[in-house]
C-alpha positions as CSV (number, residue, x, y, z in Angstrom):
1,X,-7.0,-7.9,-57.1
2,X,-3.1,-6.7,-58.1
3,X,-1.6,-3.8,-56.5
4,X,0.3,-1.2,-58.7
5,X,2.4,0.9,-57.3
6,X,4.2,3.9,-59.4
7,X,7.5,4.8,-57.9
8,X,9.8,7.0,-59.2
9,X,11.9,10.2,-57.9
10,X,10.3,13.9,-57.7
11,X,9.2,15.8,-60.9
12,X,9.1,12.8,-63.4
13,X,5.7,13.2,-64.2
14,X,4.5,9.9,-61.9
15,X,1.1,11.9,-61.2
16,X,0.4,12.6,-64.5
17,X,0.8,8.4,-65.3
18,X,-1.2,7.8,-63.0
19,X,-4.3,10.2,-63.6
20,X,-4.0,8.5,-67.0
21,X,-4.1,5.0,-65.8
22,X,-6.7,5.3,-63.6
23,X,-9.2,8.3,-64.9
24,X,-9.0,9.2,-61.3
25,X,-8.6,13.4,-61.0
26,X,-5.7,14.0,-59.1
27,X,-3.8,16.9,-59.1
28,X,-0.4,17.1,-61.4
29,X,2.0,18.9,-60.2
30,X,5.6,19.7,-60.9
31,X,6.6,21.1,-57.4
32,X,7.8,19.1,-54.9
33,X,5.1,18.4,-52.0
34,X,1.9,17.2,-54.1
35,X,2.7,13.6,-53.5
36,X,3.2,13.8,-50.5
37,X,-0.1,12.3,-49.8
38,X,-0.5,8.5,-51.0
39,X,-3.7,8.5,-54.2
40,X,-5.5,5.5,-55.2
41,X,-7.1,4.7,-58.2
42,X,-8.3,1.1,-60.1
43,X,-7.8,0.0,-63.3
44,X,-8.4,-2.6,-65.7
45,X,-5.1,-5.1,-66.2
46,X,-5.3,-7.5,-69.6
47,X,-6.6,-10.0,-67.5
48,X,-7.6,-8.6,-63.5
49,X,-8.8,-5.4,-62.3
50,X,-5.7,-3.6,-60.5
51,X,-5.7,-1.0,-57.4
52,X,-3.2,1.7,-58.6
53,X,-0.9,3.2,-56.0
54,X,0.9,6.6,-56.1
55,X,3.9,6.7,-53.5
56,X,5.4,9.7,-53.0
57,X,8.3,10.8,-55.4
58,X,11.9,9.6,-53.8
59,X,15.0,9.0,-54.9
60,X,16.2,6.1,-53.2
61,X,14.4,3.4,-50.8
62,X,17.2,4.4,-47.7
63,X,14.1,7.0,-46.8
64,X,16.0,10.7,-45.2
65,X,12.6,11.8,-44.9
66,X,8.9,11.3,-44.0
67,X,7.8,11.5,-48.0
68,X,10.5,8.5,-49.1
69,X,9.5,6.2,-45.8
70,X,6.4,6.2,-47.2
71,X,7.4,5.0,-50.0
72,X,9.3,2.3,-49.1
73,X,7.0,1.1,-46.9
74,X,4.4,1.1,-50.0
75,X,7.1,-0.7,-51.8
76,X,6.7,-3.8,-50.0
77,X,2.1,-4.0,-50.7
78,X,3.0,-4.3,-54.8
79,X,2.5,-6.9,-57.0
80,X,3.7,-5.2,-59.8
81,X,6.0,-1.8,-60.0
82,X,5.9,1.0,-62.6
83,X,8.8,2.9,-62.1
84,X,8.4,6.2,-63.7
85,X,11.9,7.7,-64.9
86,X,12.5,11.1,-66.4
87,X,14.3,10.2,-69.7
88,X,16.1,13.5,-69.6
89,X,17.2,12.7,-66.4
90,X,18.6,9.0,-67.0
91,X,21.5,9.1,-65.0
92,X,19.7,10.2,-61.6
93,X,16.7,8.0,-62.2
94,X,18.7,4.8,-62.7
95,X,20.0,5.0,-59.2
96,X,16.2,3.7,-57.8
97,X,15.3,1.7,-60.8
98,X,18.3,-0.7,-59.7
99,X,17.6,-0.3,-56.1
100,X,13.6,-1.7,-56.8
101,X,14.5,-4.2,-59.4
102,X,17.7,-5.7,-56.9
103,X,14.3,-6.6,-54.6
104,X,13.1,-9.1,-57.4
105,X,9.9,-7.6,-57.7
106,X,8.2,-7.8,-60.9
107,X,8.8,-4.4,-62.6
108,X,8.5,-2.6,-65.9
109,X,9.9,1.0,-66.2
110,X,8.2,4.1,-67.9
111,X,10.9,6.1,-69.7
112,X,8.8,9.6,-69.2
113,X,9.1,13.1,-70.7
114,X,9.9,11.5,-73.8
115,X,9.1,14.3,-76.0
116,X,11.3,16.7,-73.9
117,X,13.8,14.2,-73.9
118,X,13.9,14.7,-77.6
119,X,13.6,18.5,-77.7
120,X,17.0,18.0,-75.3
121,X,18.8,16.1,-78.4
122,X,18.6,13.3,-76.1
123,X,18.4,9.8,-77.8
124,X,18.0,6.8,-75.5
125,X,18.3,3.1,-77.0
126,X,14.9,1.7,-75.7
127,X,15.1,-1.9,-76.8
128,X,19.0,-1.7,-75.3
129,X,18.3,-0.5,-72.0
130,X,15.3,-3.4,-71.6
131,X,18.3,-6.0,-72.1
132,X,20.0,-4.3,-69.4
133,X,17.8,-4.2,-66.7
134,X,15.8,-7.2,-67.7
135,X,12.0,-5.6,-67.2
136,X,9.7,-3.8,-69.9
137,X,11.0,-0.4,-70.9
138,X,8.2,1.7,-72.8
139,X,8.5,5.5,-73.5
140,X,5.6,7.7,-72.4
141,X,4.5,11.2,-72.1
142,X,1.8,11.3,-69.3
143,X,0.2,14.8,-69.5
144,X,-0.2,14.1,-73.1
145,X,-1.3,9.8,-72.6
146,X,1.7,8.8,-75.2
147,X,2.5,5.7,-74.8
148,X,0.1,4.7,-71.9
149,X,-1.6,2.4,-73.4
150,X,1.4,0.2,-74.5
151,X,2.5,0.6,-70.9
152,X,-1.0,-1.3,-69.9
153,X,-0.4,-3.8,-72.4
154,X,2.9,-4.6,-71.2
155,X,2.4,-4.8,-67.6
156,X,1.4,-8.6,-68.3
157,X,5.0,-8.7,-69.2
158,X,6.3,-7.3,-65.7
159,X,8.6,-9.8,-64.3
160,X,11.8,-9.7,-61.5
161,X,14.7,-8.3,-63.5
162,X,16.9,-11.4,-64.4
163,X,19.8,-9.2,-65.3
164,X,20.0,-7.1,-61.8
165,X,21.7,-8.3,-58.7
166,X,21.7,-7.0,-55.3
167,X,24.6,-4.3,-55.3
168,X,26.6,-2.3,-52.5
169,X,26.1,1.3,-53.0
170,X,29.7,1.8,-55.0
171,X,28.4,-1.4,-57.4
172,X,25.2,0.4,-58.1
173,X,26.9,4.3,-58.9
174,X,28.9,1.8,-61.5
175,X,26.4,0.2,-62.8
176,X,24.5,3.3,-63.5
177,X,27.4,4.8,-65.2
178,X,27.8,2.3,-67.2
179,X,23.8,1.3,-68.4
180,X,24.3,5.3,-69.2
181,X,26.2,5.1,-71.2
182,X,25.5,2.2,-73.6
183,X,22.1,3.2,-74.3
184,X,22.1,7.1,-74.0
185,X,23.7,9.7,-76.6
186,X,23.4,13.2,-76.7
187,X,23.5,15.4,-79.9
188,X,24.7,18.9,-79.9
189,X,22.0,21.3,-80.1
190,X,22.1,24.9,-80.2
191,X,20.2,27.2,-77.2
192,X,16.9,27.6,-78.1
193,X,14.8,30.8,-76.9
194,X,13.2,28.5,-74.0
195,X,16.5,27.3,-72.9
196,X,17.8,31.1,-72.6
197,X,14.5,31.7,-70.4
198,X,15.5,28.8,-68.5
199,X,18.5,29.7,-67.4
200,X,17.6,33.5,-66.8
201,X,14.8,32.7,-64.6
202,X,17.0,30.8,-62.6
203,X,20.0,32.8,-62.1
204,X,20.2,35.4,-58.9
205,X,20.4,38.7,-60.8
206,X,17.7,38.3,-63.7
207,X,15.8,35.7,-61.7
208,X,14.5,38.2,-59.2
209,X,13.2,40.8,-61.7
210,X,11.4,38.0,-63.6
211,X,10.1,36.4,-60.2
212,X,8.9,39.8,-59.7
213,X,7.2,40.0,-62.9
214,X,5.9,36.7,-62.9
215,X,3.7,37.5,-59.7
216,X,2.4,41.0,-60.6
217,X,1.7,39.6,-63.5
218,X,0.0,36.7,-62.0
219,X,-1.9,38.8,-59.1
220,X,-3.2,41.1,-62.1
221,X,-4.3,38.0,-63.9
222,X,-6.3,36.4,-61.2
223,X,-8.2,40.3,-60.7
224,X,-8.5,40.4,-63.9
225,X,-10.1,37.7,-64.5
226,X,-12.0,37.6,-60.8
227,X,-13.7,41.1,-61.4
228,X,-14.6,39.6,-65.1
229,X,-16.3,36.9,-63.7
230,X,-18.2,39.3,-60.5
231,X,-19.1,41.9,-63.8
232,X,-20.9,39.8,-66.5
233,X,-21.9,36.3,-64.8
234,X,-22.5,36.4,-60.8
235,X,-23.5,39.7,-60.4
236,X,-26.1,39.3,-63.2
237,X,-27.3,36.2,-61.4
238,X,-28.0,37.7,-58.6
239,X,-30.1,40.7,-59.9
240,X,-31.8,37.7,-61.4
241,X,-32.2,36.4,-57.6
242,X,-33.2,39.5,-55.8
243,X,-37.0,39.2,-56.7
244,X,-36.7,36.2,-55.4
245,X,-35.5,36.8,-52.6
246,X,-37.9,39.9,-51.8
247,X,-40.9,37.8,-52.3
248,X,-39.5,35.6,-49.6
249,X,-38.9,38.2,-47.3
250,X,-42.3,39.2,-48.1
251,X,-43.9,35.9,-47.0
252,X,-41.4,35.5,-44.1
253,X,-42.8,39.5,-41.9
254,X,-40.3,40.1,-39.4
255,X,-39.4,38.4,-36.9
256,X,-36.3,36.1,-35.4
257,X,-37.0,33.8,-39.2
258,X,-36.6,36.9,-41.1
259,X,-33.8,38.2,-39.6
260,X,-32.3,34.1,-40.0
261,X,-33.6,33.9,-43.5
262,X,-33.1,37.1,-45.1
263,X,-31.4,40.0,-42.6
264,X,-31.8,43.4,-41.9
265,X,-33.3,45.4,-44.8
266,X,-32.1,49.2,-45.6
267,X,-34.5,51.2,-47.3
268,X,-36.6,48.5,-47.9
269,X,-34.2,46.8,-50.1
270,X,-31.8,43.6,-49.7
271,X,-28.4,44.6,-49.3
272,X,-25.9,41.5,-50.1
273,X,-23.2,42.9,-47.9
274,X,-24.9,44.1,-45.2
275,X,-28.1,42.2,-44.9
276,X,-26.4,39.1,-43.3
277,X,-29.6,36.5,-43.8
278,X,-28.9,33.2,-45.3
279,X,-30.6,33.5,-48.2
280,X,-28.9,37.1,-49.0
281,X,-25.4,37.7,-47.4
282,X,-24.9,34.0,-47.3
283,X,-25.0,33.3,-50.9
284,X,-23.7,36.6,-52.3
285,X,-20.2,37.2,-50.2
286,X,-19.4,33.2,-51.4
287,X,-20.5,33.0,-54.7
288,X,-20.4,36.5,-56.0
289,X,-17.6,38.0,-54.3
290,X,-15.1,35.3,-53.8
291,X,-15.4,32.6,-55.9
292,X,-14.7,34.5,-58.7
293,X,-10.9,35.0,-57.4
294,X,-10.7,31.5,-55.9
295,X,-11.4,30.2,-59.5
296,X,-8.9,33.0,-61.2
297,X,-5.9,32.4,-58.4
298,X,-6.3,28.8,-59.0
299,X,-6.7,28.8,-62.8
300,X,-3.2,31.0,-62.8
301,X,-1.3,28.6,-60.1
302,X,-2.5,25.8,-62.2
303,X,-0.8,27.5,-65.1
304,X,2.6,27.9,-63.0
305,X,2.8,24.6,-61.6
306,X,2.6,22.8,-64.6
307,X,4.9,24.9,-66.8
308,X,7.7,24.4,-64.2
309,X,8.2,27.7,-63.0
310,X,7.5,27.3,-59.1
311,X,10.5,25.1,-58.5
312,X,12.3,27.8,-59.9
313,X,10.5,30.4,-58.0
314,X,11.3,28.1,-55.1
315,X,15.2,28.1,-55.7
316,X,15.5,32.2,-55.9
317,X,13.8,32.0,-53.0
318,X,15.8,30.3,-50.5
319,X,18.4,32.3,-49.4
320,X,15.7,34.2,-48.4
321,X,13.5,31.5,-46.2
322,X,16.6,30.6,-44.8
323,X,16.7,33.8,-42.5
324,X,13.4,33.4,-41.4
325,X,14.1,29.4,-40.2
326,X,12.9,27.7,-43.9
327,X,14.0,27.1,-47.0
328,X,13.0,27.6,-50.6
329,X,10.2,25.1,-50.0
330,X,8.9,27.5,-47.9
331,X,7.3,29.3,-50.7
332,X,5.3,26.6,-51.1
333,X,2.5,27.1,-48.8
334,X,3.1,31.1,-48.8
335,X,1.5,30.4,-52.5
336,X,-1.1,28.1,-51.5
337,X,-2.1,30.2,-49.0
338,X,-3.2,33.2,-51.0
339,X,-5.6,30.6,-52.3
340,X,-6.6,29.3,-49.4
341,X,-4.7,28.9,-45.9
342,X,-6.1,25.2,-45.5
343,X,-3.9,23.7,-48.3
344,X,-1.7,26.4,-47.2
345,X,-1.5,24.5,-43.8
346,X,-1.5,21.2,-45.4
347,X,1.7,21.9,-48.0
348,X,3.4,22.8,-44.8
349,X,4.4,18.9,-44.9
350,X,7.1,19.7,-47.9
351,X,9.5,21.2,-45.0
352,X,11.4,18.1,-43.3
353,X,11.6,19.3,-39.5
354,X,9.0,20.3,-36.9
355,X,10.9,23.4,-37.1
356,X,10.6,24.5,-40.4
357,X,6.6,23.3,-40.3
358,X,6.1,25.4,-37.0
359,X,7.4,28.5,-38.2
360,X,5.8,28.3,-42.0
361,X,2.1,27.0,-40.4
362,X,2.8,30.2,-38.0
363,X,3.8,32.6,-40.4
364,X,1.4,31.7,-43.1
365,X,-2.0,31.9,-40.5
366,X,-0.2,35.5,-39.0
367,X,0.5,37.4,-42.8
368,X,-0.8,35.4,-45.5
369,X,-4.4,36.3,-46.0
370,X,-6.7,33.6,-48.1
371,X,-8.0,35.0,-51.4
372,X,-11.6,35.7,-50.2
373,X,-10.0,37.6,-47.4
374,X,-8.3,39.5,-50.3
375,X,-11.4,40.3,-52.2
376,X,-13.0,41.5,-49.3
377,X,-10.0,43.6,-48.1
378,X,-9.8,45.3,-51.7
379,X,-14.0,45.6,-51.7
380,X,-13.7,47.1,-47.8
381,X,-10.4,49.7,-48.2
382,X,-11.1,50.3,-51.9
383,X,-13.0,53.1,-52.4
384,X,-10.7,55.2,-49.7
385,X,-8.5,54.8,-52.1
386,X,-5.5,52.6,-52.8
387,X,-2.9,53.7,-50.1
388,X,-4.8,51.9,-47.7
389,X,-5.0,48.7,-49.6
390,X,-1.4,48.6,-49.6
391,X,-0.6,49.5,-45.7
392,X,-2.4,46.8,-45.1
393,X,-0.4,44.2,-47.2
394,X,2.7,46.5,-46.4
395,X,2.2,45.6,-42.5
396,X,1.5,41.6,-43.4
397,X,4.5,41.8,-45.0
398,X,6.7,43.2,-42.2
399,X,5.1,40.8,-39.5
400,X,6.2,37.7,-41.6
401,X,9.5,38.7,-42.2
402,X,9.8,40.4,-38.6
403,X,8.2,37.6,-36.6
404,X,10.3,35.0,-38.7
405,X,13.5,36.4,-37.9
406,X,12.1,36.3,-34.3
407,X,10.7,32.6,-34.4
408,X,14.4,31.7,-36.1
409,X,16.4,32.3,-33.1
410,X,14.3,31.1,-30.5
411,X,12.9,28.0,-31.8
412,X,14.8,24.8,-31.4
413,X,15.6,22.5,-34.5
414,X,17.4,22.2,-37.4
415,X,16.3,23.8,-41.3
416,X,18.6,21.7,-43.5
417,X,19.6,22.8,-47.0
418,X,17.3,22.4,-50.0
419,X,17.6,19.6,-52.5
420,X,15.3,20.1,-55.4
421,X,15.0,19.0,-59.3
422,X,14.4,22.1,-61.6
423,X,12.1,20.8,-63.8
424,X,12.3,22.1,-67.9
425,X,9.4,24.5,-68.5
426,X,6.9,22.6,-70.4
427,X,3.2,23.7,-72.2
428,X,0.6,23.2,-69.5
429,X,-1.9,20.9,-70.7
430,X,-5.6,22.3,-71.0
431,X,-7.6,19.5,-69.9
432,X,-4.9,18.5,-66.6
433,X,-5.1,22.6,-65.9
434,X,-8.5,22.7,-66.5
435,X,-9.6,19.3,-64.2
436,X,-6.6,20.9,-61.8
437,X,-8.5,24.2,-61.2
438,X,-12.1,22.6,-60.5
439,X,-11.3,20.1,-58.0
440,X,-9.8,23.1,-55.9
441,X,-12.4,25.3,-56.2
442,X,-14.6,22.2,-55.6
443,X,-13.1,21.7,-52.7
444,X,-12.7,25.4,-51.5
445,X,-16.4,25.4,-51.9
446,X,-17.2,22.7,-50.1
447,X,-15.0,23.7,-47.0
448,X,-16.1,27.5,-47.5
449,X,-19.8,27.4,-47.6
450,X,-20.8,25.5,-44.3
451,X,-18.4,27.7,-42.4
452,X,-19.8,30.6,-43.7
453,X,-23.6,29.8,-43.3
454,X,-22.6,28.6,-40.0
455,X,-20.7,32.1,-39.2
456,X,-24.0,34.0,-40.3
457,X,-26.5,32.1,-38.0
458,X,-24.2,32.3,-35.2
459,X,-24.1,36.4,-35.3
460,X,-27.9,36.6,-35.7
461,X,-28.1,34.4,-32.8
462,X,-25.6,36.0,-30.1
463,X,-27.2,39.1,-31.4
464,X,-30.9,38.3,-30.6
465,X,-29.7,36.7,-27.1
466,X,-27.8,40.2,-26.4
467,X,-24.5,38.1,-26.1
468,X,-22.7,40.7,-29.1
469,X,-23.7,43.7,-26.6
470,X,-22.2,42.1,-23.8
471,X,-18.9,41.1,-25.5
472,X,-18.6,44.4,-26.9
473,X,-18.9,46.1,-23.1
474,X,-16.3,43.8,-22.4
475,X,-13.9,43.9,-24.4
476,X,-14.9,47.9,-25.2
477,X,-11.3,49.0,-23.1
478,X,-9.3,47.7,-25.0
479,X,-10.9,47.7,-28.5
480,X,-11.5,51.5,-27.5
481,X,-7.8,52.5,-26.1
482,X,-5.3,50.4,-27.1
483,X,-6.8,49.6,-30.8
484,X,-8.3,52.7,-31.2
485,X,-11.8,51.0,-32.7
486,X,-14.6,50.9,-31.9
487,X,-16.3,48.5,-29.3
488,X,-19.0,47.1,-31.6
489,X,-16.0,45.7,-34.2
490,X,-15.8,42.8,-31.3
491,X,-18.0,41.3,-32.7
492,X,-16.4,40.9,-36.6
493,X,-13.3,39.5,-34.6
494,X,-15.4,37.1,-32.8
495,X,-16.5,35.7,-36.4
496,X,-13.1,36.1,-37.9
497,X,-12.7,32.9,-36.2
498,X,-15.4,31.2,-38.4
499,X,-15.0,33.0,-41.9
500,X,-12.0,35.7,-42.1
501,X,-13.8,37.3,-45.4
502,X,-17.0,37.5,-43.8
503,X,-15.8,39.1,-40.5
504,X,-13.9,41.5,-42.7
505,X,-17.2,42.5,-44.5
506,X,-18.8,43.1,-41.0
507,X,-17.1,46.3,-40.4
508,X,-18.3,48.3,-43.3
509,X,-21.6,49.2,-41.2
510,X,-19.9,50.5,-38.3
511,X,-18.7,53.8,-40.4
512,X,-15.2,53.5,-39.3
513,X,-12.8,55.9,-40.7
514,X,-10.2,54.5,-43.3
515,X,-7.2,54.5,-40.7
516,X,-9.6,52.5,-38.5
517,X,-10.4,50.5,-41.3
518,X,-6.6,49.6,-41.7
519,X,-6.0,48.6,-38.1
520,X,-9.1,46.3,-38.0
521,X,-8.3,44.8,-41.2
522,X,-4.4,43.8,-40.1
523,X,-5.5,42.5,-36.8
524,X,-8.4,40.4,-38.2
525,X,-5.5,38.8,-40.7
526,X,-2.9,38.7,-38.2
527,X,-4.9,37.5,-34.2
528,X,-5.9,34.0,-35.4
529,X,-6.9,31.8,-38.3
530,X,-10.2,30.5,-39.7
531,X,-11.6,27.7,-38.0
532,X,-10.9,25.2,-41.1
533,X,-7.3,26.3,-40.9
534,X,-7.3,25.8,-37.0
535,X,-8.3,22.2,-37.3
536,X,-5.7,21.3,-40.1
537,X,-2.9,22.9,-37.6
538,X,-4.4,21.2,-34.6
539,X,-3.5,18.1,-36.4
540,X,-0.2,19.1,-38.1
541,X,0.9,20.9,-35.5
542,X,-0.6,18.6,-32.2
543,X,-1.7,20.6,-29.5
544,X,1.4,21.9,-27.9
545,X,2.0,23.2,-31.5
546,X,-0.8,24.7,-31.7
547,X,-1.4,26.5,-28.4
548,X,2.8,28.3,-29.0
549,X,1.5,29.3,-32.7
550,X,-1.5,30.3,-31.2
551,X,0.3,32.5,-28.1
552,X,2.1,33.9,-30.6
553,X,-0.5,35.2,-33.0
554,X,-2.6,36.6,-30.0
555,X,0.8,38.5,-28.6
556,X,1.8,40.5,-32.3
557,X,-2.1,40.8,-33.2
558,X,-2.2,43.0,-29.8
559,X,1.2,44.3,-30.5
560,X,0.7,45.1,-34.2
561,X,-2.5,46.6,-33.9
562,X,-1.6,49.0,-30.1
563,X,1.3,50.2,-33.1
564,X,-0.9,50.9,-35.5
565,X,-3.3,52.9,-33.5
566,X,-0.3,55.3,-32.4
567,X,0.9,55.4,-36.0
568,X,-2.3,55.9,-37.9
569,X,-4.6,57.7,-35.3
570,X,-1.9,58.8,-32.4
571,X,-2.3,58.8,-28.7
C-alpha cells in the first residue's frame, strides 16, 4: 500500500483535499491549530489502494515549531506528495514546493483556491508552471471537489521533479521570484464590497466594533437557535417520555432502585431538574437542556471558521493576549471553550511555548465556562432577573484578565510574536459546515453523557451512605463564613468536579437567595475543571503542570468567592 502525504503551508485548504480524497469526516478549518493533529484516511489510486496522510500545515521543512517537525518527519514515510498551494498565494507557497521537490520525491502539486484566485484577477499559467517545476500541476477547489478527481487521475503521473535542484536558501528566494513571475499575472480589478469588508474587519479602529458585533451577534444566534430547539423538539419529547417514565417509577416502589432509577418525586410528579434519577435528571439536563446550545454554538463557530473570519478575530486580538502572556492564537481555545473546555484544552497546542500553553489551559478552566455550564447558568440566575446573569460573566471576565496579568509576570518563558495568514472570507460550504457541526456534537455527546450519568449515581450514592452530610459538617465553616452559602451547596461543588452544568443545577433546591446564587455559581466555574478537562490537562500539561494550574485555581476560587460574599451579602 502507497502512502500519500498532503503538505502544504497553513490556510491553503489541505484539509478540505483531503476530506475529499478520502470520504473520511474531518474537520475543515481555516484557523491555524486544526492540523495540528496528524488524520488518516485510504483511498483508491488508478492502480493500488493508498493510505492518505494529512501533516500539519508548515511553511518550510527547517521545523521552528512542534506543528512543522511533524511534518517533516511525516515527509520522510511518503511514496508520493501532494503539495497543496494556495494559488492566491503563489509567491509564499513556492518557497516549500521547491524545498520537497529538491528531496526527489515523487510529487504533484494542487494549485488550490482556484476560484478565489480568479475572483483576485489572478491568472496563473498552469501548463507553464508544470514545465518549471517538473511534477503534475492541477488546479483544485477542495471545499467545492473541483478538480479532485483529475488530481487522482494524475497522481499515476507523480514523479521526482527533473527540473529542481537542491538550492541554498538565497538560490531558492530566486528561484521563486522568478517561477513567479513567468507564469503569474495579475489584472487590475476594482474593490469589491467583500474586499472593503475585508479590510475593515481587519484594521484596529473598525475591526473592534465589528469583532464586537460579530460575537453578540453570534452569542444571540446560538440562543436563538438553542431555546428553538429546547421549545418545539426536546421538550415535546420529553412530555412524550414522562408517562413513561411514571409507569417505571410505578413498577420500581421506593427504595435505594428508585431513588437510582428515577429520583426523588415532588408532589408526586417527576421533576427533570430536580429529580436526579437516571432515567429523569439524567437524560433531560443532557439532551434537553444542553445539547440544544452545543449544536447551535457549534453550528455558528462552524460558520466562522470556514468563512475566514477567526484569523481575523485572532489578529485584533493580540495586542491584547500579549498582556496577559499569549498572543492572538490565544483566542483560539477561549472560543472553543465556550463549546466545550476539552477541545478548549486540546487547541491550547496552537501556542508554541509551555508558557503560553500554561497560562491559556489555566485561564480557560478558571473563566471560560463550557456551553452546558452556560445554559444552566442562564436556566439557574434567569428568572432573578438579568443583572445577575451578567455579574457572573462580569466576574469571569475580571479573573481572566486579572489572573493573566498576574500569571504574565511570574511565569518563566518566552510568548513570541504571532505569525498568521489572513485567509480571504469565502462562502462556507453546507455539507463541510453541516458534517463539521455533527462530529462535534457527536463527540461532545459521547464525552458528556457517561460523565454525567456517572455524576448522578455517585450523589445518590454518597447520599444513601450519609458521606454528603458528613462533607457538608465539614466543610460547613467555611462554606458558611467565608462564602457566605450554605453548607449543603458542598455537595454541588463536590460534583462540579464530574459535570460543571449538573453541579450548577444542584443548587436550585437549596432555596438560596440570588446573591448566593452568584457566589456559588462563580466559584463552581472558577475552583476547578470538569473531570474530562482535567485529564486532557494532565496530559498537556504533565503533572507538575497540572498541580501549579491546579494551586492556582483553588487559591482565586477561595479568593474570588471570600470577595464576593463581602461585596454581595457583607460581613
Amino acid at each position: 500500500m502507497k502512502t500519500v502525504v498532503l503538505m502544504g503551508n497553513p490556510n491553503v485548504g489541505k484539509s478540505g483535499i483531503f476530506s475529499r480524497l478520502t470520504g473520511t469526516r474531518v474537520i475543515t478549518s481555516n484557523y491555524p491549530g486544526t492540523t495540528v493533529d496528524v488524520s488518516r484516511g485510504a483511498m483508491r489510486l488508478p492502480d493500488t489502494p493508498a493510505e492518505v496522510i494529512d501533516a500539519p500545515g508548515t511553511y518550510s521543512l527547517t521545523p521552528t515549531n512542534p506543528a512543522e517537525e511533524v511534518a517533516a518527519g511525516i515527509l520522510a514515510q511518503a511514496d508520493v506528495v501532494i503539495n497543496v498551494v494556495d494559488a492566491t498565494n503563489l509567491e509564499r507557497n513556492l518557497y516549500l514546493t521547491l524545498e520537497i521537490l529538491e528531496r526527489g520525491i515523487p510529487a504533484a502539486v494542487a494549485l488550490n483556491l482556484w476560484d478565489e484566485a480568479g475572483h483576485q484577477g489572478i491568472t496563473i499559467d498552469v501548463a507553464s508552471l508544470e514545465r518549471l517545476l517538473g511534477v503534475p500541476v492541477v488546479p483544485t477547489v477542495g471545499l467545492a471537489g473541483q478538480g479532485i478527481r483529475e488530481l487522482v487521475d494524475r497522481l499515476g503521473e507523480a514523479r521526482p521533479s527533473a527540473t529542481v535542484r537542491p538550492m541554498s536558501e538565497e538560490e531558492r528566494w530566486a528561484a521563486v521570484g522568478r517561477i513567479t513571475g513567468a507564469v503569474q499575472t495579475i489584472a487590475h480589478r476594482h474593490h469589491t464590497l467583500r474586499d472593503r469588508i475585508a479590510e475593515a474587519s481587519i484594521r484596529p479602529a473598525s475591526g473592534v466594533f465589528i469583532a464586537l458585533a460579530v460575537i453578540a451577534v453570534a452569542f444571540m444566534a446560538v440562543r436563538v437557535i438553542g431555546e428553538g430547539l429546547i421549545s418545539f423538539i426536546f421538550e415535546p419529547l420529553f412530555d412524550l417520555y414522562t408517562p413513561v417514565a411514571m409507569r417505571i417509577s410505578d413498577l420500581l416502589g421506593p427504595g435505594i432502585l428508585h431513588e437510582i432509577l428515577i429520583g426523588h418525586l415532588f408532589d408526586g410528579e417527576i421533576d427533570y431538574v430536580q429529580s436526579m434519577g437516571l432515567l429523569t435528571t439524567g437524560l433531560f439536563v443532557p439532551f434537553a437542556m444542553i445539547l440544544p446550545y452545543i449544536v447551535a454554538f457549534y453550528l455558528v463557530l462552524s460558520i466562522l471558521e470556514d468563512t475566514g473570519y477567526l484569523p481575523r478575530l485572532a489578529t485584533l486580538a493580540d495586542t491584547f493576549f500579549h498582556r496577559l502572556g499569549m498572543h492572538g492564537y490565544g483566542i483560539v481555545p477561549v472560543f472553543l471553550g465556550f463549546g466545550c473546555n476539552v477541545p478548549g484544552a486540546l487547541a491550547t497546542r496552537v501556542l508554541e511555548t509551555k508558557k503560553q500553553r500554561f497560562i491559556a489551559a489555566t485561564l480557560m478552566s478558571l473563566a471560560v465556562p463550557c456551553m452546558a455550564q452556560i445554559a444552566m447558568v442562564f436556566g439557574v440566575l434567569g428568572p432573578f432577573g438579568m443583572r445577575y446573569v451578567v455579574m457572573v460573566f462580569t466576574t469571569l471576565a475580571l479573573v481572566y484578565v486579572s489572573v493573566g496579568l498576574i500569571l504574565n509576570r511570574v511565569v518563566p518563558g518566552e510568548c513570541p510574536e504571532i505569525f498568521l495568514e489572513i485567509p480571504p472570507y469565502r462562502m462556507p460550504d453546507l455539507r463541510a459546515t453541516a458534517t463539521k457541526t455533527w462530529m462535534r456534537v457527536r463527540g461532545f455527546i459521547g464525552e458528556a453523557i457517561p460523565y454525567l450519568f456517572l455524576g448522578i449515581l455517585l450523589v445518590n450514592l454518597l447520599y444513601a451512605v450519609g458521606f454528603l452530610d458528613w462533607l457538608a459538617a465539614v466543610f460547613a465553616p467555611l462554606m458558611e463564613v467565608w462564602l457566605g452559602l450554605p453548607a449543603e451547596a458542598t455537595a454541588a461543588l463536590l460534583v462540579g468536579f464530574l459535570r460543571k452544568d449538573l453541579a450548577v443545577g444542584m443548587l436550585v433546591p437549596l432555596a438560596m437567595t440570588p446573591e448566593q446564587l452568584v457566589i456559588a455559581v462563580t466559584m463552581l466555574s472558577v475552583y476547578f475543571p470538569c473531570v474530562a478537562t482535567f485529564v486532557v490537562l494532565l496530559k498537556e500539561l504533565g503533572v507538575r503542570g497540572m498541580l501549579a494550574a491546579a494551586g492556582v485555581m483553588v487559591t482565586t476560587a477561595l479568593l474570588v468567592g471570600g470577595a464576593l460574599r463581602v461585596v454581595l451579602i457583607g460581613f
